[in-house]
N, C-alpha and C positions, 0 to 999 in steps of 0.2 A: 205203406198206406193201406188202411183196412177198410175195404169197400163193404157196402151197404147190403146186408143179406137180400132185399130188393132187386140189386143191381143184379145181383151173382142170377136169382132167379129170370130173370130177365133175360139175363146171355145165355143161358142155357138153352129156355125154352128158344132164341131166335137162333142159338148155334143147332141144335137141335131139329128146327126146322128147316136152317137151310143143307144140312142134311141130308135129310129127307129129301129135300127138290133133289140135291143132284143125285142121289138113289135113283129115286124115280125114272131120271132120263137117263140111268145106262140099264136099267130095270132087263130091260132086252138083253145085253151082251153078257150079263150076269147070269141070265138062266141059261143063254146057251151054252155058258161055260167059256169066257173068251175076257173076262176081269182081267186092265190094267192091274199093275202095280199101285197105282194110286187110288183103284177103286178099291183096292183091298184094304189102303190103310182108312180110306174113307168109311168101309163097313163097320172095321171093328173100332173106330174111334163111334162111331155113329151105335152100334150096340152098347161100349161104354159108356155113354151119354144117359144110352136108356133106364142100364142096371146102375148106375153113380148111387140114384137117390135110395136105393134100398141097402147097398152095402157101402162100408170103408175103404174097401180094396178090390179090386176088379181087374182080374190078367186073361187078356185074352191076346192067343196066339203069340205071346211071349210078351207083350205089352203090359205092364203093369199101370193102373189108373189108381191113383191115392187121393181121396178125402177127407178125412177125418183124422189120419194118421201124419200127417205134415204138420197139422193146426195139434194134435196132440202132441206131436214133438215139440214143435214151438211155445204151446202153455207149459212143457214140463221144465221145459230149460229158462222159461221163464222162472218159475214159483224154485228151482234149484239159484238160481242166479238173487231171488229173493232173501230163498233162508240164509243161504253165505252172507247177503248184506246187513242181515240183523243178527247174525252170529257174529258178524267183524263190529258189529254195533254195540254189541251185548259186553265185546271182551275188549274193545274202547272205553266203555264205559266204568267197566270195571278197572281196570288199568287207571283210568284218571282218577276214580272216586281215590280220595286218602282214609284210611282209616281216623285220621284222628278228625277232632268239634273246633270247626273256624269258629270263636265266637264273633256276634256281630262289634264292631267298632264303639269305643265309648260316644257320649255326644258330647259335641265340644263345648268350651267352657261359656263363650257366648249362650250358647241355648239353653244351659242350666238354670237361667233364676226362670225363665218362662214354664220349664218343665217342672221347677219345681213349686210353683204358684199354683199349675194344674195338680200336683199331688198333694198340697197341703189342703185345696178344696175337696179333694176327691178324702180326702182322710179324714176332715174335717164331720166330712157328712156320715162317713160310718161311725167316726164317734158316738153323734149326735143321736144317730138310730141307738147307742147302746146307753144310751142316760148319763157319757160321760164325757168331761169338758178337756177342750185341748190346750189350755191353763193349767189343768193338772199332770201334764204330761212334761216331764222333763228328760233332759238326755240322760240322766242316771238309771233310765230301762234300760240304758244300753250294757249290761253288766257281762263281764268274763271272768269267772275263775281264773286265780293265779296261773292253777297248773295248766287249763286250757288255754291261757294266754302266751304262754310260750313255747304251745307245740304252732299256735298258730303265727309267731314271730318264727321257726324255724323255717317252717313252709314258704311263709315271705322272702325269707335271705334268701333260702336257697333256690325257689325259682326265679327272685328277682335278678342273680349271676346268673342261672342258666339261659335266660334270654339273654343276659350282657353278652355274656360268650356264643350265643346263639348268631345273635345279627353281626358277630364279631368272622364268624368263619362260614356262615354258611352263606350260598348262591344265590339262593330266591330272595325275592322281591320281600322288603318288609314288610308286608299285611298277612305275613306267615308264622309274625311271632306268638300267635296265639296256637299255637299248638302245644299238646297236653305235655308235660312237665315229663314223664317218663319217654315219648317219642323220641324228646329231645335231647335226655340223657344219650338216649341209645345213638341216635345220630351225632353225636359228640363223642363217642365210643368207636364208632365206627371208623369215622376220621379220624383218630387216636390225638383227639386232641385232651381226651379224660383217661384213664385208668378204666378197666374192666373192675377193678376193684372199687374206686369210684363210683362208678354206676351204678353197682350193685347196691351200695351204699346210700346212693340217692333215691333211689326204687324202697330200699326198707325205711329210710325215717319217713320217705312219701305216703308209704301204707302205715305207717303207725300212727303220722301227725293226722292223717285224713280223715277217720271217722270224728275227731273234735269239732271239725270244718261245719261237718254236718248235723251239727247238734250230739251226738252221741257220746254216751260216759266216758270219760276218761279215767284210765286208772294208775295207780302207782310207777307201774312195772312199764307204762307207755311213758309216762314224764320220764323215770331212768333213764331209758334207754336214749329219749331224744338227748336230754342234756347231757349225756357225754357223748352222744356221737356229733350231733347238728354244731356245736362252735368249731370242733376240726375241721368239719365238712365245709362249712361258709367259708372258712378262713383258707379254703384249697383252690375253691372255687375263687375266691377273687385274688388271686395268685397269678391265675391262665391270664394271660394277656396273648396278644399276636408276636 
């Protein structure tokens, strides 16, 4: 318990003074030179008292009196006992975080025509700001290049097997199949339940097919390569069973 800077002044001055009385009344045997044993530990506790308030540390006749140097020990081992807790905190933290992107959860099918009542309004109205009617809007905006459309069928197969096989071998909890398509290569490699050569495999159509994903050109030498590697590849992958 950590008493009240108040209090401490308090006891001193009244230790201090009583003190002083019993001074006082051996004041006599003192000068004559005929000091107990107990007047003597009474002096130098009682000069201790005096010199405290100006120094940390005060030794007199072998008696060492500590102030400031206890309560220092004690903040230090405190703010040491600190940083350890937010260094084990720091390297917790880090330990837990995964590198890979939980995405969030789709929403379920119930809540779809409500969600999608709010986006047809909400689209509605920016048409409307652009002078153009949502009558003239049909699904054939929705267009893909041939050859972008079958790097983006490859990417499909092949990460739709690697979660088969995923929730098929691994430990955790399924709301962990949303981890990134190369993670899970690798973690399927590891437990050899793939080919290192496999993986490797999955990792290049993964970087070839990906810039299409994202709007980006495709070209010749990317469609090659996916269509003669990506039908072997699918057809490997739905092979693994347990």
């Amino acid at each position: 318990m950590k008493l009240p800077n108040w209090f401490k002044i308090l006891w001193w001055i009244l230790l201090l003074i009583g003190l002083s009385v019993f001074l006082l009344k051996r004041y006599s045997d003192l000068i004559v030179g005929k000091p107990t044993g107990l007047d003597m530990l009474v002096l130098v506790v009682w000069l201790a008292l005096l010199l405290l308030p100006l120094f940390q540390e005060v030794s007199l006749f072998g008696l060492t009196f500590k102030k400031e140097f206890e309560a220092l020990k004690t903040n230090v081992k405190e703010e040491v006992a600190s940083i350890r807790a937010e260094i084990r905190n720091s390297v917790d933290i880090q330990t837990q975080i995964s590198p890979s992107i939980v995405l969030p959860p789709s929403p379920p099918d119930s809540q779809l025509p409500a969600i999608k009542k709010e986006i047809q309004a909400a689209l509605e109205e920016a048409l409307s700001k652009r002078n153009l009617s949502s009558a003239t809007v049909f699904e054939e905006v929705l267009v893909t290049p041939p050859d972008t459309e079958i790097l983006f069928r490859a990417r499909y197969n092949i990460e739709r097997e690697l979660r088969r096989i995923w929730l098929l071998y691994s430990q955790q909890p399924a709301d962990r199949r949303f981890l990134p398509t190369l993670r899970i290569a690798q973690s399927l490699a590891e437990w050899n339940v793939i080919d290192r050569g496999v993986e490797g495999a999955i990792r290049e159509v993964w970087l070839v097919a990906s810039p299409a994903i994202h709007g980006q050109p495709v070209t010749q030498a990317k469609v090659d390569f996916v269509k003669g590697v990506a039908p072997k590849l699918v057809a490997t992958l739905k092979s693994i069973n347990p």
